[in-house]
C-alpha positions as a Python dict, from the first residue, in 0.01 Angstrom:
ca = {
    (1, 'X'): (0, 0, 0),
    (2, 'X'): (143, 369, -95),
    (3, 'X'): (18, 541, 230),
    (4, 'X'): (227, 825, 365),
    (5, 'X'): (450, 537, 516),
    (6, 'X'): (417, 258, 269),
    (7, 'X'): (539, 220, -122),
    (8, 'X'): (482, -76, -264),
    (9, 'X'): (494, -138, -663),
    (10, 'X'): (355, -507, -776),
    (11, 'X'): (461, -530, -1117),
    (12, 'X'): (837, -401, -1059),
    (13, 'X'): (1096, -619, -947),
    (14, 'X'): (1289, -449, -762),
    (15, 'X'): (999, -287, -517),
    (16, 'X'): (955, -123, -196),
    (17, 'X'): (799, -347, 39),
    (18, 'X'): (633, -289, 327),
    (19, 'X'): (620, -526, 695),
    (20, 'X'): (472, -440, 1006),
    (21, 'X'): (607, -417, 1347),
    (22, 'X'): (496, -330, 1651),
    (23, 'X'): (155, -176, 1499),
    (24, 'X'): (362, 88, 1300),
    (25, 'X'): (487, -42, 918),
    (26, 'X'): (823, -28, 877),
    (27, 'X'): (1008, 5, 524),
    (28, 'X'): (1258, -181, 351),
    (29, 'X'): (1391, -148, 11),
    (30, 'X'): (1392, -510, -155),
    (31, 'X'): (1655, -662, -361),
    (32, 'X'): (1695, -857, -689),
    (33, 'X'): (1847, -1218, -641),
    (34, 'X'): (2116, -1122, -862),
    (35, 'X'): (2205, -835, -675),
    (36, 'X'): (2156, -1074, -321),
    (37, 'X'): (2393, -1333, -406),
    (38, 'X'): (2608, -1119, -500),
    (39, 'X'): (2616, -960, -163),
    (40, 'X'): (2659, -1339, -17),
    (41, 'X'): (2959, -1402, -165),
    (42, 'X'): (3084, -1025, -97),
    (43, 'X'): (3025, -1120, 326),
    (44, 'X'): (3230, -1431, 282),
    (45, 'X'): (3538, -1254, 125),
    (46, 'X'): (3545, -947, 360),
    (47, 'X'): (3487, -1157, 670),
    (48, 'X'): (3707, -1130, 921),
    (49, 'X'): (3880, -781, 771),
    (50, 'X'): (3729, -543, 1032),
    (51, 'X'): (3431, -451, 748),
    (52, 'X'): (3054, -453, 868),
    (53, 'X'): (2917, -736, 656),
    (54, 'X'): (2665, -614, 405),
    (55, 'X'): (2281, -681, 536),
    (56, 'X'): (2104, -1006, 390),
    (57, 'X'): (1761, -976, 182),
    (58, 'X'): (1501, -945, 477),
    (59, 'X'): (1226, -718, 610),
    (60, 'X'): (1378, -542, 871),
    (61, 'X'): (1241, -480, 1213),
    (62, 'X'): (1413, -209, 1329),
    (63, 'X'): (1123, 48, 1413),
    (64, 'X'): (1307, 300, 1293),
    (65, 'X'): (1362, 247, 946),
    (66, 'X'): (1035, 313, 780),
    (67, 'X'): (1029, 676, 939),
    (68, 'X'): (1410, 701, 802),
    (69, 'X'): (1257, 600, 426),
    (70, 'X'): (906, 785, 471),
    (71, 'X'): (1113, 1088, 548),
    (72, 'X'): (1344, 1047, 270),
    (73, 'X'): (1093, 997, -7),
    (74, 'X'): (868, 1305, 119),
    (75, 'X'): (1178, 1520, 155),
    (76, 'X'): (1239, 1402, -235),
    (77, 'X'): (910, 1521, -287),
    (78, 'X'): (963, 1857, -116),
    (79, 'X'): (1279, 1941, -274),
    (80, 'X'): (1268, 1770, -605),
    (81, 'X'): (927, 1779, -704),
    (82, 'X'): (836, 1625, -1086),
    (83, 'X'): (802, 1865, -1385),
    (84, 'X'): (536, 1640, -1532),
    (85, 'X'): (228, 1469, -1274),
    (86, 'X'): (113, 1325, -1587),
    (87, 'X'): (379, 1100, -1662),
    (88, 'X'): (301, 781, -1407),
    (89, 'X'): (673, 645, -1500),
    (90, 'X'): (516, 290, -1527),
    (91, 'X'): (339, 290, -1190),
    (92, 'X'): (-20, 182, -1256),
    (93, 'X'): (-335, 413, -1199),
    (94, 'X'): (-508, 135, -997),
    (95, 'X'): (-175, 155, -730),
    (96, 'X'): (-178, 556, -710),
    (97, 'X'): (-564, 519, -647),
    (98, 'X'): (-577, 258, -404),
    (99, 'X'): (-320, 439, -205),
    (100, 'X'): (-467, 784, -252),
    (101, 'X'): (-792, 626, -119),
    (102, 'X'): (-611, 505, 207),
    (103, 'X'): (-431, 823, 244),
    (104, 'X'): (-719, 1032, 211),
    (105, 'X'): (-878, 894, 523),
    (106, 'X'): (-522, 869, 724),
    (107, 'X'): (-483, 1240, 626),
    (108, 'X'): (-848, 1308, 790),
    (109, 'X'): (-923, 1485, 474),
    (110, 'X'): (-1315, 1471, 537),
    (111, 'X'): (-1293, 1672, 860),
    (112, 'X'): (-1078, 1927, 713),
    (113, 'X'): (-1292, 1974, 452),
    (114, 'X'): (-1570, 2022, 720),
    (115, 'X'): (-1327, 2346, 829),
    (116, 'X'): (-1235, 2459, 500),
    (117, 'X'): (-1667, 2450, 484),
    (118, 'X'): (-1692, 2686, 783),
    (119, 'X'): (-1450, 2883, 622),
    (120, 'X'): (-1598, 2942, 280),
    (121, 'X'): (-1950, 2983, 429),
    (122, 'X'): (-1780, 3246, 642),
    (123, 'X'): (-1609, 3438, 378),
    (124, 'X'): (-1921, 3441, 108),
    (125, 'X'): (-2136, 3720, 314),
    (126, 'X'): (-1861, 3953, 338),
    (127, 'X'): (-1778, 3889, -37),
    (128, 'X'): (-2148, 3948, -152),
    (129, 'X'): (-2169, 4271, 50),
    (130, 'X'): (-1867, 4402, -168),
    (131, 'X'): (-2029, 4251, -502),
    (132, 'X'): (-2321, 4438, -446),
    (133, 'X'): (-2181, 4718, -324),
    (134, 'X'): (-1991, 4740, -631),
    (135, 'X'): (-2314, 4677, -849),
    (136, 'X'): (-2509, 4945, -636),
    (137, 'X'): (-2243, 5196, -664),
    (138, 'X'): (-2153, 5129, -1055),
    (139, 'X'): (-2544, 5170, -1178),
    (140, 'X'): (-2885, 5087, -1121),
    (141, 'X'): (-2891, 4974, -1474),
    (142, 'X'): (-2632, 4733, -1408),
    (143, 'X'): (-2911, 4491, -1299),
    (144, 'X'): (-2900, 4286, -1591),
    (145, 'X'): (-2470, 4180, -1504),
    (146, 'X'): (-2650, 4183, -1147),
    (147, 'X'): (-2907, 3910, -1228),
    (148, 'X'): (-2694, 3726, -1497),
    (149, 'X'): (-2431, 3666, -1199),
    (150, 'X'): (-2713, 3548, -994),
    (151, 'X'): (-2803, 3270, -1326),
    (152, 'X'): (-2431, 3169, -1335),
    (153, 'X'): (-2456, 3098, -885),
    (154, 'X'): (-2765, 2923, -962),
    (155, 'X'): (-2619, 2625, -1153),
    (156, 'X'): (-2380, 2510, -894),
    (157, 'X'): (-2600, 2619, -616),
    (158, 'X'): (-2951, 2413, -509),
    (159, 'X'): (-3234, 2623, -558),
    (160, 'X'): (-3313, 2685, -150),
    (161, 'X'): (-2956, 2792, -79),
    (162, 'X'): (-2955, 3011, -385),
    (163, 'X'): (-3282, 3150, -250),
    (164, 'X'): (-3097, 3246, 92),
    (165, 'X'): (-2804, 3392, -110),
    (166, 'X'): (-3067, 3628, -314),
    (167, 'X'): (-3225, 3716, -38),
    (168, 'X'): (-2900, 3818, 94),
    (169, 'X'): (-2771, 4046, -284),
    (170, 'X'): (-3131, 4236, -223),
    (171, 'X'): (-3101, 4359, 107),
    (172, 'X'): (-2750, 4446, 58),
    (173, 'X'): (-2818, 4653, -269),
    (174, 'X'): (-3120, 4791, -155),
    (175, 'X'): (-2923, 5006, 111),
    (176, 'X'): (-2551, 4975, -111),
    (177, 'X'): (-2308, 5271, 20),
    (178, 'X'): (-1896, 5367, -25),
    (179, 'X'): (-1860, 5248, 369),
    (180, 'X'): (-2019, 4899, 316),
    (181, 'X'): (-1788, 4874, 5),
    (182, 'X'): (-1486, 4913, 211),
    (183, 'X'): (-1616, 4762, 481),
    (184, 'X'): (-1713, 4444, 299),
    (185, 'X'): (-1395, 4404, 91),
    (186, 'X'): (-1154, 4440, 384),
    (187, 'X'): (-1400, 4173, 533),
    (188, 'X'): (-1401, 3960, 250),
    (189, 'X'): (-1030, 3958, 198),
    (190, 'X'): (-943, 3911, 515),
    (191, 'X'): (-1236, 3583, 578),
    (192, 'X'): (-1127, 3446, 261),
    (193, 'X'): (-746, 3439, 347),
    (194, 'X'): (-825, 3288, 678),
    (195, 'X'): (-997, 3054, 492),
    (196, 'X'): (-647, 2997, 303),
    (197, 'X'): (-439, 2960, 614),
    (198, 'X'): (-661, 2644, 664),
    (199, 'X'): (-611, 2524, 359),
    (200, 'X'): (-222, 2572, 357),
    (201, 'X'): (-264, 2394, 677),
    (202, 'X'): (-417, 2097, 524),
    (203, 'X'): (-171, 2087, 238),
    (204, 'X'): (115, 2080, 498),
    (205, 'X'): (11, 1784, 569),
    (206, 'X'): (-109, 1609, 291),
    (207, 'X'): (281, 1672, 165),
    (208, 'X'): (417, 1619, 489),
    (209, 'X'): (590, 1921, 544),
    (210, 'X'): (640, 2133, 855),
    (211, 'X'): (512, 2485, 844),
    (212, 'X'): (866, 2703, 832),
    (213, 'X'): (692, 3034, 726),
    (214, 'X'): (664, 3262, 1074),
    (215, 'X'): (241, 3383, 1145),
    (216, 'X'): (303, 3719, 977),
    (217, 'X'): (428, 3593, 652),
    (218, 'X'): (181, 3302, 636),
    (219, 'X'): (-74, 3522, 712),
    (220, 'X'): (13, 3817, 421),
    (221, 'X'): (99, 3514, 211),
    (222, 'X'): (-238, 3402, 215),
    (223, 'X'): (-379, 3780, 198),
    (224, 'X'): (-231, 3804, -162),
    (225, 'X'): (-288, 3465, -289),
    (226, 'X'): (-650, 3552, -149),
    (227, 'X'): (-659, 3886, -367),
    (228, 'X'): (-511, 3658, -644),
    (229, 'X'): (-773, 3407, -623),
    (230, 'X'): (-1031, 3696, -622),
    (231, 'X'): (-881, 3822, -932),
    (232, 'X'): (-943, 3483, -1135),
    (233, 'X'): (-1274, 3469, -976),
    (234, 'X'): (-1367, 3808, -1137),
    (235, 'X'): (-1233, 3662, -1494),
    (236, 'X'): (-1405, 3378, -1453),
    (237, 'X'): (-1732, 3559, -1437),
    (238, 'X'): (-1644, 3823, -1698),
    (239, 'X'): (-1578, 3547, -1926),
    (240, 'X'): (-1898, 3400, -1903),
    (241, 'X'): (-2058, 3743, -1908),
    (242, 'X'): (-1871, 3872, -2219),
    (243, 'X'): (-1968, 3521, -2342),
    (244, 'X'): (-2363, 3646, -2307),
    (245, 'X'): (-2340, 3944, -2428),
    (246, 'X'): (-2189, 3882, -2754),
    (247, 'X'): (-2429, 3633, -2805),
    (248, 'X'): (-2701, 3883, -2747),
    (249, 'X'): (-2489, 4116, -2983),
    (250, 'X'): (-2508, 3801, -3246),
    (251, 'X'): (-2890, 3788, -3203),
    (252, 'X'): (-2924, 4159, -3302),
    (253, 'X'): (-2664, 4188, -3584),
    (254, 'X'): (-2714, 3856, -3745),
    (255, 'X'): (-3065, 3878, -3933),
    (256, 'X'): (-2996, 3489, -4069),
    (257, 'X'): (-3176, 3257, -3759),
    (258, 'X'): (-2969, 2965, -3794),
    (259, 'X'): (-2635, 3144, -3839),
    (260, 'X'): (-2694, 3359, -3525),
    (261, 'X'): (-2828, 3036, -3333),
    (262, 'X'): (-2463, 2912, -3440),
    (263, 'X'): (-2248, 3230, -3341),
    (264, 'X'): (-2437, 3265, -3026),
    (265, 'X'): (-2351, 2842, -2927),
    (266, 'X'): (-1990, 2865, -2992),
    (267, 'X'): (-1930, 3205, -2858),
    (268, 'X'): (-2134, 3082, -2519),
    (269, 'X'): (-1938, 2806, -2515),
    (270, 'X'): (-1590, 2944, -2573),
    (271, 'X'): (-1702, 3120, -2266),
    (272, 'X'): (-1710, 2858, -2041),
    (273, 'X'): (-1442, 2699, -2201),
    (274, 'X'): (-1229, 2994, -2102),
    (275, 'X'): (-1366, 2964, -1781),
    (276, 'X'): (-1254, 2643, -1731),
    (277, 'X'): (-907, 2712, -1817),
    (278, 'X'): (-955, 3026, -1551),
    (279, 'X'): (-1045, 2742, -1292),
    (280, 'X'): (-758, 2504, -1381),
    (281, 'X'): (-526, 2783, -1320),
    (282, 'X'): (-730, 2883, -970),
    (283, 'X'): (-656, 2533, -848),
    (284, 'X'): (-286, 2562, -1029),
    (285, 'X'): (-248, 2887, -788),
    (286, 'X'): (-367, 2723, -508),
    (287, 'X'): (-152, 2360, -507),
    (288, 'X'): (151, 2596, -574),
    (289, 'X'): (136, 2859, -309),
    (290, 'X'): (-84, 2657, -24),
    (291, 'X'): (188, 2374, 70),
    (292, 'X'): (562, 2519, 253),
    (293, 'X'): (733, 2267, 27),
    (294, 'X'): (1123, 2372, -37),
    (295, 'X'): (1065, 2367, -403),
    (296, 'X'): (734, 2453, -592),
    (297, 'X'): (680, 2318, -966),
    (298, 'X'): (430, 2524, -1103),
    (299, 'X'): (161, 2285, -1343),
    (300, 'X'): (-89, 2416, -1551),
    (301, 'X'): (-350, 2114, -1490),
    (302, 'X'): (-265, 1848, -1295),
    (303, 'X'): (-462, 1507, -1300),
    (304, 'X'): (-550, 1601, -897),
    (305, 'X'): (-675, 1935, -1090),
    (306, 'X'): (-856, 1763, -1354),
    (307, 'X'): (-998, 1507, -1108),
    (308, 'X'): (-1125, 1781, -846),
    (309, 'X'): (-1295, 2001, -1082),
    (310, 'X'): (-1487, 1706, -1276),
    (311, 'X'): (-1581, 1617, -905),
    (312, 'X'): (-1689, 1912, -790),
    (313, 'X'): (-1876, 1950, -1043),
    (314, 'X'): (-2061, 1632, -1036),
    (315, 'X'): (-2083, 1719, -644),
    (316, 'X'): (-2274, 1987, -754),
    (317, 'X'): (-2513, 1827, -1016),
    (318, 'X'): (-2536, 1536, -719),
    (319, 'X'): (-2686, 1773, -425),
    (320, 'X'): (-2900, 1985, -696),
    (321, 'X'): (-3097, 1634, -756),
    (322, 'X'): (-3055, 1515, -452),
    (323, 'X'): (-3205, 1838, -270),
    (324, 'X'): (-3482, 1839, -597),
    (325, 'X'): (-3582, 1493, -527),
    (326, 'X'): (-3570, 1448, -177),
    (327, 'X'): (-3704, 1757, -68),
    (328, 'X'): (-3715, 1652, 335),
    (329, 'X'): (-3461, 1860, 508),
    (330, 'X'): (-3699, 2107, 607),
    (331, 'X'): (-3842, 1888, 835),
    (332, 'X'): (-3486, 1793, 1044),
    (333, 'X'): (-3343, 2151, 979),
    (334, 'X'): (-3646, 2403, 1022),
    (335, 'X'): (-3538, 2747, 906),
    (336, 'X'): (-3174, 2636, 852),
    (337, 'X'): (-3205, 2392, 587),
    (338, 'X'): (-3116, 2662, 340),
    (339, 'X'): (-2767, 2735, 564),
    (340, 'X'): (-2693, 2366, 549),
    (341, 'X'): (-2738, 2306, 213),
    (342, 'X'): (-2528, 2610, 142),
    (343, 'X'): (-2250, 2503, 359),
    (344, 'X'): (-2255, 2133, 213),
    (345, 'X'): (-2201, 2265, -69),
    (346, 'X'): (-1864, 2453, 69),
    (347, 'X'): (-1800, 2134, 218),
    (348, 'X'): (-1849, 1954, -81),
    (349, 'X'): (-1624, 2211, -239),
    (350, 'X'): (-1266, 2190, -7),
    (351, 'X'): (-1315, 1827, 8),
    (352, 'X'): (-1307, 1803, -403),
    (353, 'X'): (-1009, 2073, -320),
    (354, 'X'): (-816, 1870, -82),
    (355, 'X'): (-861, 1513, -309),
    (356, 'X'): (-719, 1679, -583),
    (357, 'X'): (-395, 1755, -391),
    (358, 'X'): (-409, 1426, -258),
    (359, 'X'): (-371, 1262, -575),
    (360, 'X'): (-69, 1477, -679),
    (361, 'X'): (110, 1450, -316),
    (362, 'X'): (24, 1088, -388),
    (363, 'X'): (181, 1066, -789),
    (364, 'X'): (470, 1236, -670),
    (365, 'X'): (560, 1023, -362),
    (366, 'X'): (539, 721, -587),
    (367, 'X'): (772, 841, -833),
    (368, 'X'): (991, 940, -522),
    (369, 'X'): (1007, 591, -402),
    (370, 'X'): (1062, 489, -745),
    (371, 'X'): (1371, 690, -772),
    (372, 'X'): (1525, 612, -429),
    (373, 'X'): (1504, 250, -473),
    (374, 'X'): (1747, 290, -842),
    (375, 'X'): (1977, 497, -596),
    (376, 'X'): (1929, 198, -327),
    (377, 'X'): (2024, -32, -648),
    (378, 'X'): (2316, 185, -755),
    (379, 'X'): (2436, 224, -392),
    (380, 'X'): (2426, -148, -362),
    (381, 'X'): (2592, -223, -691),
    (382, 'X'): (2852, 10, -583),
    (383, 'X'): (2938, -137, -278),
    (384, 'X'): (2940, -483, -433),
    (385, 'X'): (3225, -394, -681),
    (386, 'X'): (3397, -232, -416),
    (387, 'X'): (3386, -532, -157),
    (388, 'X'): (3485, -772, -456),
    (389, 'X'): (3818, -594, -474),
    (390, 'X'): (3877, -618, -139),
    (391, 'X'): (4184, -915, -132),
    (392, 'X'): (4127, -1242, -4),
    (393, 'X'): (4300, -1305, 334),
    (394, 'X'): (4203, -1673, 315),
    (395, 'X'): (4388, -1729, 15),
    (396, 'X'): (4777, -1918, 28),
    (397, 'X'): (5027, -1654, -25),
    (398, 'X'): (5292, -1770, -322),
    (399, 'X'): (5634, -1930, -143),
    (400, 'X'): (5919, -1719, -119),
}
């Protein structure tokens, strides 16, 4: 199993294997026969010369060693981290999943996303205040942006929470004022990044890494990946606004039906297209600045990208039908059922966020341990030709 303690590759020969003692797994780095008797007859020549003999093929039980390995292969990950996540090296996807899976739960992923939840839920109120403040402030004729931004919220969003969150736009606009806009976006940024301290938090550990940054610089750290994350967010919706209104435009100027039908399709879905990219990159941002590795690798997509967006995604389709079919919660929740749905939704959210950087923690750790067992190899092949020329003591010395 590939946990955060464990490597273990099936179809390789030469594999990192994995034994148990004293209800911790310990770590060993397996050997080929060849390279094994070799090592035999290398103990037999440089017995008795003052040399530590060369250790057999055998799990060891020294409780010890897996830490020594596990911290090895994550501080590989740390400080040589892979240019490529796509590129498996010939470890199969059914390995990296299983031992995502398992990590996933030893990481206690699920109640971090439960946090990262709170977070979200706490940051979106101060963040609509300033969105409406903005819209209030711009123009009163800026409803239609105002109420096409509302559309775009409504697809991810279950119809009662998205009620709440109206709800919430009118009475801020109604009464929208220079002081609230300050107000809210000092608010928002500074919810939003403590939102980000938990998720840098949660990253930490998913990489194993120790938090080195001091409180302040986490802290403004997370304030400007927070504004940068805001900044995508923004082009994300102006894509898929500018998207709209050409296609309106292509309505008007375009007197042929089917042609305009056509222009307004592709430009619509270049939109969201574009948007996607704009989300790749927000998770990109995210799985770059978030963990205190030594080295970052900056990725475009990532399959732990690609993986939690398709998820969250799905999620999202999943508790629209689920909340439009089994329309109960009312009944446990009361009044609140639109604040729960709202914040499973965030929850649903970080925990899409945080399996998405378990995969990649998980990809590179693998291809870690791949590339500490050929230095185990070459270490071992290296001391092999170097005990075989050690001279024979054993042997008759030629008469004088």
């Amino acid at each position: 199993m590939l946990r955060r303690d464990v490597m273990h590759y099936e179809p390789v020969e030469n594999k990192v294997s994995a034994a148990t003692s004293s209800g911790r797994r310990s770590i060993y780095l397996a050997r080929t026969p060849v390279v094994n008797a070799s090592l035999c007859c290398v103990n037999e020549r440089i017995k008795g010369e003052g040399s530590a003999a060369i250790p057999s093929e055998g799990p060891t039980h020294d409780p010890a060693h897996g830490t020594r390995v596990e911290r090895r292969i994550w501080d590989l990950v740390s400080r040589s981290p892979l240019h490529s996540l796509w590129n498996l090296e010939g470890i199969p996807v059914r390995v990296v999943a299983k031992h995502t899976w398992n990590a996933f739960f030893d990481d206690n992923l699920v109640g971090r996303a439960a946090e990262l939840g709170f977070y979200f839920l706490f940051a979106l109120f101060p963040s609509l205040v300033t969105a409406t403040a903005l819209l209030g402030l711009a123009a009163r004729s800026a409803s239609h942006i105002y109420y096409s931004l509302l559309g775009y919220l409504s697809i991810v969003l279950p119809h009662d929470a998205m009620g709440m969150v109206l709800e919430t736009f009118n009475q801020t606009t109604a009464a929208a004022t220079s002081g609230k806009l300050t107000f809210g976006l000092v608010a928002a940024i500074w919810s939003a990044s403590v939102g980000f301290s938990a998720i840098q938090d949660s990253l930490n550990v998913v990489y194993r890494v120790k938090e080195t940054r001091s409180y302040f610089a986490a802290r403004f750290s997370a304030i400007g990946v927070t504004i940068l994350l805001m900044g995508l967010v923004t082009l994300m919706l102006a894509s898929l606004l500018g998207a709209d209104f050409f296609a309106r435009l292509a309505h008007l100027r375009i007197y042929d039906h089917f042609v305009a039908a056509l222009a307004a399709v592709t430009v619509r879905g270049l939109g969201w297209v574009l948007a996607a990219v704009l989300l790749s990159i927000f998770f990109a941002v995210i799985y770059y600045f978030a963990p205190d590795v030594k080295r970052s690798q900056w990725h475009w997509l990532t399959p732990g990208a690609a993986i939690g967006i398709v998820g969250w995604a799905l999620a999202s389709i999943g508790l629209r039908l689920y909340v439009h079919l089994f329309n109960n919660y009312s009944v446990t929740y009361g009044s609140l059922g639109a604040v729960i749905i709202l914040l499973t939704w965030f929850y649903l959210t970080g925990l899409m966020l945080l399996l998405g950087a378990e995969i990649n923690s998980e990809i590179e750790a693998a291809a870690a341990a791949k590339r500490l067992l050929v230095l185990e190899q070459n270490d071992l092949a290296a001391a092999t030709a170097s005990a075989m020329q050690v001279p024979d003591s054993s042997a008759p010395k030629p008469a004088a």
